[in-house]
C-alpha positions in Angstrom: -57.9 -3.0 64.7 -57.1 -0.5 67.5 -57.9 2.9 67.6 -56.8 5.2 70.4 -55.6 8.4 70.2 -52.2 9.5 72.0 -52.3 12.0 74.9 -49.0 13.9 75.4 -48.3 12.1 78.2 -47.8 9.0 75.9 -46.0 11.3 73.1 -43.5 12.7 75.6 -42.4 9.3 76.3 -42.2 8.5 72.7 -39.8 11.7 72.4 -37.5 10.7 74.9 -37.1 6.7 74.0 -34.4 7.3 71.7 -32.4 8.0 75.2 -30.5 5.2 76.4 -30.1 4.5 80.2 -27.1 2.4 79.7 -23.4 3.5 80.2 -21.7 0.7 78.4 -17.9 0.6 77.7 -18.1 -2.1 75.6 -18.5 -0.7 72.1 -16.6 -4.1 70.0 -19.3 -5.5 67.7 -18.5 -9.2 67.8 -17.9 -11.4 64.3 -20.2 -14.4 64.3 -20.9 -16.3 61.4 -23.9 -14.8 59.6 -27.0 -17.1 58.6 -29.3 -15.6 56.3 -32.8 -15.4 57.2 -33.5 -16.0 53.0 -36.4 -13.6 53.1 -37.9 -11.7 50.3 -39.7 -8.5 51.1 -43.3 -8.4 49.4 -44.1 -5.1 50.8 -42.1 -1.9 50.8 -41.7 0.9 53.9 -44.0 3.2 51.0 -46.8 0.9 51.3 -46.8 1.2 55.0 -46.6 4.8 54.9 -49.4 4.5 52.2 -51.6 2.7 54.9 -50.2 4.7 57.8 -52.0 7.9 59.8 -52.1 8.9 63.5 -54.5 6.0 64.2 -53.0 3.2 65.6 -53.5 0.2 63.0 -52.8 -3.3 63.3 -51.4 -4.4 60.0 -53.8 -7.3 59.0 -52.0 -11.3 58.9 -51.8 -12.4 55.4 -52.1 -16.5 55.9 -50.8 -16.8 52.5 -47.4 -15.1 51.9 -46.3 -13.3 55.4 -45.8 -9.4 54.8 -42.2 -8.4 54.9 -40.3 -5.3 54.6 -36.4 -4.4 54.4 -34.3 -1.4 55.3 -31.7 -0.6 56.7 -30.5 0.3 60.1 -29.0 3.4 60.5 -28.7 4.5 64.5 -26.6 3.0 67.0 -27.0 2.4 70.6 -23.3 2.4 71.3 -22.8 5.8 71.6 -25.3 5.4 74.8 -27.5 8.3 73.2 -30.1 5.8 71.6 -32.4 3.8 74.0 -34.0 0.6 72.7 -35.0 1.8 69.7 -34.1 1.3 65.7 -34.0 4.0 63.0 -33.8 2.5 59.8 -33.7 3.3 55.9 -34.3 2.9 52.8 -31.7 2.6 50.1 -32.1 6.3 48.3 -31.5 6.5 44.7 -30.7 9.7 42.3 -34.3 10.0 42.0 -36.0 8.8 44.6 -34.9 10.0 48.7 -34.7 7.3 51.4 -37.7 6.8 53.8 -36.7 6.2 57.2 -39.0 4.7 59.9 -38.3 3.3 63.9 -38.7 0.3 65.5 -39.3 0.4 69.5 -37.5 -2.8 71.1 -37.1 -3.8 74.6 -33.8 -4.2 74.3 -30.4 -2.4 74.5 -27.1 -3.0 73.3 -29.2 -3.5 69.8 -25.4 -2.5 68.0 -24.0 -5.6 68.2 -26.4 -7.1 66.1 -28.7 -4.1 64.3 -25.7 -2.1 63.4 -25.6 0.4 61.3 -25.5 -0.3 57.3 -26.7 -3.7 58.6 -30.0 -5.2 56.2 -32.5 -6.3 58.3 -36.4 -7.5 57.0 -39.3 -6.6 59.1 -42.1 -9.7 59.5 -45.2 -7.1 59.5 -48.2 -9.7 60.4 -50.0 -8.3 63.1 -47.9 -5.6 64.2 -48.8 -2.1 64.9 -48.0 1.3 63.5 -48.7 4.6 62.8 -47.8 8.0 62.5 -46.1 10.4 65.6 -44.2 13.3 65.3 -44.2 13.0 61.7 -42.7 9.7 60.8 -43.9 6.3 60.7 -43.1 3.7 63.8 -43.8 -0.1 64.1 -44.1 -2.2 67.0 -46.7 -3.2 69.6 -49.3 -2.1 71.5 -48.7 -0.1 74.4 -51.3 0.8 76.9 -50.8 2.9 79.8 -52.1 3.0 83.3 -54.6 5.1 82.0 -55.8 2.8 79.4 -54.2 5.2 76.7 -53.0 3.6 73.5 -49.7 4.5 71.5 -47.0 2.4 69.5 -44.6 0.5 71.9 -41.6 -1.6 71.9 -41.8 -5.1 70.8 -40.6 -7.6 74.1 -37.1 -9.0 74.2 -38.5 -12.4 73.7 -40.2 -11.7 70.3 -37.8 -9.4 68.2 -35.6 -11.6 66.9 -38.3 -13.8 64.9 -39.8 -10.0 63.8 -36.7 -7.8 62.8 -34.4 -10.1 61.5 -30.4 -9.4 60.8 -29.5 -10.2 56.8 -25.7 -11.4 56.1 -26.6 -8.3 53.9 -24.1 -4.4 54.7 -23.8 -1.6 53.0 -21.0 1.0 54.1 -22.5 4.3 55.6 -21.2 6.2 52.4 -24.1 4.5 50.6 -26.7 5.5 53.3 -25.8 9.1 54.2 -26.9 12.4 52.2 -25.1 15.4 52.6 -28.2 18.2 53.5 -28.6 22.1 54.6 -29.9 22.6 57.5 -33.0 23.8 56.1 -33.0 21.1 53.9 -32.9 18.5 56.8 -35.6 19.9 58.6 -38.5 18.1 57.2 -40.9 14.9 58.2 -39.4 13.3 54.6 -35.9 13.3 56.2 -37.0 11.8 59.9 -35.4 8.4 61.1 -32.6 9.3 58.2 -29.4 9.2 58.4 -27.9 13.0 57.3 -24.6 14.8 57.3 -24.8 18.7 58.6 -21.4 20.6 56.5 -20.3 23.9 57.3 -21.9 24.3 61.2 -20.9 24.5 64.4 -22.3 25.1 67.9 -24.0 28.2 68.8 -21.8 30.4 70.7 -24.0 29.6 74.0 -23.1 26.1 74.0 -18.9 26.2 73.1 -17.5 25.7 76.3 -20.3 23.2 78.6 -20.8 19.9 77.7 -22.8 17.9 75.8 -24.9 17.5 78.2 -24.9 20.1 81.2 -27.0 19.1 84.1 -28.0 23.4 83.7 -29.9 22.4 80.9 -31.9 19.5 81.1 -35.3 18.4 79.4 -36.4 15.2 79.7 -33.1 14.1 80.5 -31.2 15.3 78.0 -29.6 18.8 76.7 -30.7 20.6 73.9 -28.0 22.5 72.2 -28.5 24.8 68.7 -26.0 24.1 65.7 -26.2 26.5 63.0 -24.7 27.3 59.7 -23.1 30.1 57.7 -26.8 31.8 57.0 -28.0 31.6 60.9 -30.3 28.7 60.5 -30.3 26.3 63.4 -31.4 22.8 64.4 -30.8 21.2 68.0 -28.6 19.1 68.9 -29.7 16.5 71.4 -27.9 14.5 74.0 -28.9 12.2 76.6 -27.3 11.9 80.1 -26.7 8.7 79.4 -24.3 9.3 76.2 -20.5 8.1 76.5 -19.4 11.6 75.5 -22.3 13.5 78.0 -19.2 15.2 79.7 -16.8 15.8 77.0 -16.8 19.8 76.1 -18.1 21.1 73.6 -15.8 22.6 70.8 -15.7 26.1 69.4 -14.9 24.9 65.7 -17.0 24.0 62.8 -17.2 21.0 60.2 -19.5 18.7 59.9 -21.6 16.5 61.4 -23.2 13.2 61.3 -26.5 11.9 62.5 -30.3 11.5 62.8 -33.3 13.3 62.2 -36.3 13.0 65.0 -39.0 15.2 66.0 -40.7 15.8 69.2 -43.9 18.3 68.9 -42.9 21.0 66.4 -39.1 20.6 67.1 -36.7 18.8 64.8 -34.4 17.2 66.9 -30.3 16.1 65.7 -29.3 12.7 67.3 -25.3 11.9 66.9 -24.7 8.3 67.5 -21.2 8.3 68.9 -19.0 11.3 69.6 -16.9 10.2 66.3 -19.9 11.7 64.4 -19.2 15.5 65.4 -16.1 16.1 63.4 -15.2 19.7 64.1 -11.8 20.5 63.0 -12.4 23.7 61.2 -12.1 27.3 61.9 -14.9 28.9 63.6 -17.2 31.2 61.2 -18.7 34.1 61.3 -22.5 33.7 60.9 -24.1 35.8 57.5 -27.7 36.4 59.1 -28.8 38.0 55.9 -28.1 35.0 53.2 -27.9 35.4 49.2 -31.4 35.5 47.9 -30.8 33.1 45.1 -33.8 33.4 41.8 -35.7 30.1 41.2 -34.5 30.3 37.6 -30.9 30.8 37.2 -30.0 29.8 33.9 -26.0 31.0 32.1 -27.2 33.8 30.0 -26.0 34.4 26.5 -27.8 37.7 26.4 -29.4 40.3 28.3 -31.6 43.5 28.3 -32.5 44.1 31.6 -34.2 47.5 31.9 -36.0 46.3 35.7 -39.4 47.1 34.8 -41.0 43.9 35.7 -39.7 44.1 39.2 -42.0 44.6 42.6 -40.5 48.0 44.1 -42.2 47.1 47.4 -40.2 45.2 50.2 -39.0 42.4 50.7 -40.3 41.5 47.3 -37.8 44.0 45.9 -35.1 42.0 46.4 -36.2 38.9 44.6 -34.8 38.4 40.8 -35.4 35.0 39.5 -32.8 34.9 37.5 -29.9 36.3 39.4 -28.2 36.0 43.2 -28.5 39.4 45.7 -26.5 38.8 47.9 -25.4 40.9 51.6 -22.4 39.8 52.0 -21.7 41.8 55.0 -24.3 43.5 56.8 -28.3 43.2 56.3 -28.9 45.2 52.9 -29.5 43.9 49.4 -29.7 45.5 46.5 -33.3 46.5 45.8 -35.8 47.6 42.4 -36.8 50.8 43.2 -38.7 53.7 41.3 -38.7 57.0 40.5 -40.3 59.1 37.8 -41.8 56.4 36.3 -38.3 54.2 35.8 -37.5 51.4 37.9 -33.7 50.5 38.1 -31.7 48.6 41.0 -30.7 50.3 44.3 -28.4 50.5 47.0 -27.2 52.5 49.8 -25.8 52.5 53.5 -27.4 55.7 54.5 -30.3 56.4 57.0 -31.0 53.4 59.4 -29.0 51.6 61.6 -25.2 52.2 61.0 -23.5 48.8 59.5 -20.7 48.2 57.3 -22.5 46.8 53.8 -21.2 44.7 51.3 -23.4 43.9 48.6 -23.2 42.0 45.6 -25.7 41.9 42.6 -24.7 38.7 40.3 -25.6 38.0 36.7 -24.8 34.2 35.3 -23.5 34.3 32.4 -22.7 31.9 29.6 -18.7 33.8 28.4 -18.6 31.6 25.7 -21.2 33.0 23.8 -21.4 36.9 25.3 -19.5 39.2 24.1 -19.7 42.9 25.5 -21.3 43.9 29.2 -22.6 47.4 29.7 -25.1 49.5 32.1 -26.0 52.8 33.3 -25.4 54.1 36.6 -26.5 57.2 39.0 -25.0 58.1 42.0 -26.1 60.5 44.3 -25.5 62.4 48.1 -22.3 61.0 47.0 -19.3 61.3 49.3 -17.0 58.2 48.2 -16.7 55.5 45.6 -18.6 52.5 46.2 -19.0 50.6 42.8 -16.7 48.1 41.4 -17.1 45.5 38.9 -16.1 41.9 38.9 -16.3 38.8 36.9 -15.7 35.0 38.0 -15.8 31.3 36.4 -15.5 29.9 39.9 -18.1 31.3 42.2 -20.8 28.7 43.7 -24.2 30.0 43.1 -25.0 30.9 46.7 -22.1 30.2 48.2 -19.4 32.4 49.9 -18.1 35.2 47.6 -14.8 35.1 49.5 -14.1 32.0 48.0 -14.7 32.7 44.5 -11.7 34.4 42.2 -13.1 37.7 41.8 -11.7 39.7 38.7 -12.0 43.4 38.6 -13.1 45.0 35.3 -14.0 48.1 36.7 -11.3 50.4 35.1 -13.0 49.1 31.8 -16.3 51.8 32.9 -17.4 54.9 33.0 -19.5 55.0 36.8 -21.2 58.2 37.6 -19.7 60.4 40.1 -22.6 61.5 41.6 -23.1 64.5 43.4 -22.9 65.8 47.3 -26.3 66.7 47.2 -29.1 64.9 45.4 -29.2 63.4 42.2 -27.9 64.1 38.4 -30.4 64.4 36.3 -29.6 61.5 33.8 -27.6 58.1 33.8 -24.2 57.6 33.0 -23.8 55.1 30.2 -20.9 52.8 31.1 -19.5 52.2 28.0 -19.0 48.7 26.5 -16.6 45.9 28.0 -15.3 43.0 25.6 -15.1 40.0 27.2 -12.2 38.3 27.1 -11.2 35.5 24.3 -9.7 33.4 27.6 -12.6 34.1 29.2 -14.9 30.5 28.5 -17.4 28.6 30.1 -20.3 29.6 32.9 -19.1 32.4 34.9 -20.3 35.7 36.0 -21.1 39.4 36.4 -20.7 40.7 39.6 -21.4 44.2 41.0 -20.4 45.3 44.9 -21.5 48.2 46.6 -19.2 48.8 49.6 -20.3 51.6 51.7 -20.5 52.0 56.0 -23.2 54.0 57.7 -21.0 56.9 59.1 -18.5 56.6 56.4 -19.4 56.4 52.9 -22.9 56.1 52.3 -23.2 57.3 48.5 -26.6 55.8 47.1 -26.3 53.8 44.1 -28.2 53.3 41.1 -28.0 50.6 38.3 -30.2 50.5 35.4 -30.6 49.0 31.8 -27.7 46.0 32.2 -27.0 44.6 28.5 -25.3 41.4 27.6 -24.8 40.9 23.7 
């Protein structure tokens, strides 16, 4: 067994592997006939992560049944922005994610036989692993001028009796999961194959290339794609990529790739230039995102009175069973108290001047509800900024804009307010009858629209019942 620790030196080359130094216009995959290795795997990539750590191991030789893994590959060397190395995958299930792993190989134009979807089984006697930048890697030992040790690639005359090509393909529809941003950004997700929806390229990237010789590390470019909310991930092309001077576009969509890591930094690898599809319009991004509760059920009743609420921000703004959400500008609706009773806030006065948009949403189960009402209390008021809604098609923390919003407020009576402080009691609402048409999981949905130097009236919302 060998155990040396990596220096960054070592770990720096690791990073930058993936980067192919190969401008190849040949991208055809040839058709051969196929001849089944006949393997069985005895050992799954689990048990290797079970075994794995940062030490360098050498995975023992079993004389009696050879250890063998399979996966599947999931990068691609065509593209030019993968360099002599394999990610591969396993086959996720409803329950249980993928693992993905890499294999270092001296060798390049790896596509035309490791291609993607492509089964391959991994012969593990006496090979090397361990764990850098948060994911597992197999292969040999590498040792440096320095004598320093880390996981390198296995030699051109070797790989083919280790990773061996199955007559075995799944399409990439069976591979890929569809992912946040957020979501993609963890050590569980590395080496898989992921699909980014709804992003696009920061607004300092549109317009250079994919790789601008302005912006190099390591020889490569490190753009930022981002989504709706604001949260970004870069993008990461090598010099060497077939599409390194194509521009990049403005739009947004989706797009298709691989999750690495170098250091800290989760790192977006597409394959080929055919995996950016962005053919959308360009959005504008909502920095403050809906603060969705960890347990949002369809009510069939409600007595909400607020009491149980923090008052203090952030915390505030959290209700476990309902979505807050600024949809324009940075303010949510907030528990706040006075006078010993707690109720729901919100106001575009004082601060910095923004236009505000937000929306306090209820799930509700309209089969079984019957009548909505509240209490409200406006005050400084100097415009309306209350209106009332329900919907049966908006997307728990999705884009309100895209939901059918129906508006019940006519059905209420809302406090006026007053110019100048507060009234001294809350205006009950009145009750609403829900509709007999009205079926199914929908919602209750109350915007405050209000500008800092234009109507800033403070709203209060207190003692919400659903029966």
């Amino acid at each position: 067994m060998k155990t040396n620790f990596l220096k960054t030196s070592l770990l720096v080359f690791t990073a930058f592997a993936t980067f192919s130094c190969v401008n190849d216009d040949d991208y055809g995959i040839p058709n051969f006939e196929c001849n089944d290795p006949n393997l069985t795997a005895n050992k799954t990539v689990q048990d290797v992560y079970d075994m794995a750590s940062t030490t360098i191991t050498q995975f023992p030789t079993n004389v009696v049944n050879e250890d063998i893994l399979e996966a599947y590959v999931v990068s691609s060397d065509r593209g030019g922005n993968f360099f002599k190395s394999l990610s591969l995958q396993t086959l996720g299930t409803e329950t249980t994610p993928p693992l993905g792993f890499s294999i270092p190989i001296d060798q390049t134009s790896m596509f035309t036989i490791y291609e993607p979807g492509r089964k391959v089984y991994v012969k593990l006697n006496e090979r090397y692993f361990n764990i850098t930048n948060g994911s597992l890697i197999i292969g040999e030992l590498f040792l440096n001028s320095s004598g320093n040790a880390s996981v390198g690639r296995i030699s051109p005359s070797t790989y083919g009796d280790i990773v061996l090509r199955s007559c075995q393909f799944k399409d990439e529809s069976e591979l890929v999961r569809t992912l946040t941003v957020n979501e993609a950004k963890q050590d569980a997700n590395l080496n898989t194959l992921i699909e980014l929806e709804n992003v696009q390229f920061m607004d300092a990237a549109v317009g250079s290339t994919y790789f601008d010789p302005n912006n190099v590390i390591g020889g490569a470019t490190n753009h930022l794609i981002t989504d709706t909310n604001g949260n970004t991930v870069i993008f990461r092309t090598s010099s060497f990529a077939t599409y390194a001077g194509t521009v990049v576009p403005g739009e947004s969509g989706k797009i298709r790739g691989i999750m690495t890591k170098f250091g800290s930094d989760y790192q977006f690898i597409a394959r080929t230039i055919d995996d950016v599809q962005l053919t959308n319009e360009r959005f504008d991004i909502d920095f403050a995102a809906p603060i969705v509760g960890n347990n949002i059920v369809f009510l069939t009743s409600l007595n909400e009175n607020f009491e149980s609420y923090s008052t203090t921000s952030p915390a505030n703004r959290i209700f476990p069973s309902y979505i807050n959400d600024a949809a324009i500008g940075s303010r949510y609706w907030g528990a706040t108290t006075f006078g010993g009773n707690k109720y729901i806030q919100m106001t575009s006065f004082g601060g910095t001047p923004e236009n505000n948009r937000a929306l306090f949403i209820i799930p509700v189960d309209m089969s079984t509800a019957s009548t909505l009402s509240f209490q409200t209390k406006a005050g400084f008021a100097n415009g309306t900024v209350l209106k009332v809604y329900y919907s049966t098609d908006y997307v728990i923390g999705g884009n309100a804009e895209d939901a059918t919003l129906v508006d019940i407020t006519s059905n209420f009576t809302i406090s006026p307010g007053q110019a100048s402080g507060y009234p001294t009691n809350f205006t009950n609402s009145g009750n609403y009858n829900i509709p007999a048409s009205v079926t199914g999981n929908g919602f209750f949905i109350f915007e405050y629209i209000g500008a800092g130097g234009g109507i800033t009236t403070t709203m209060q919302i207190d003692n919400i019942v659903i029966n």
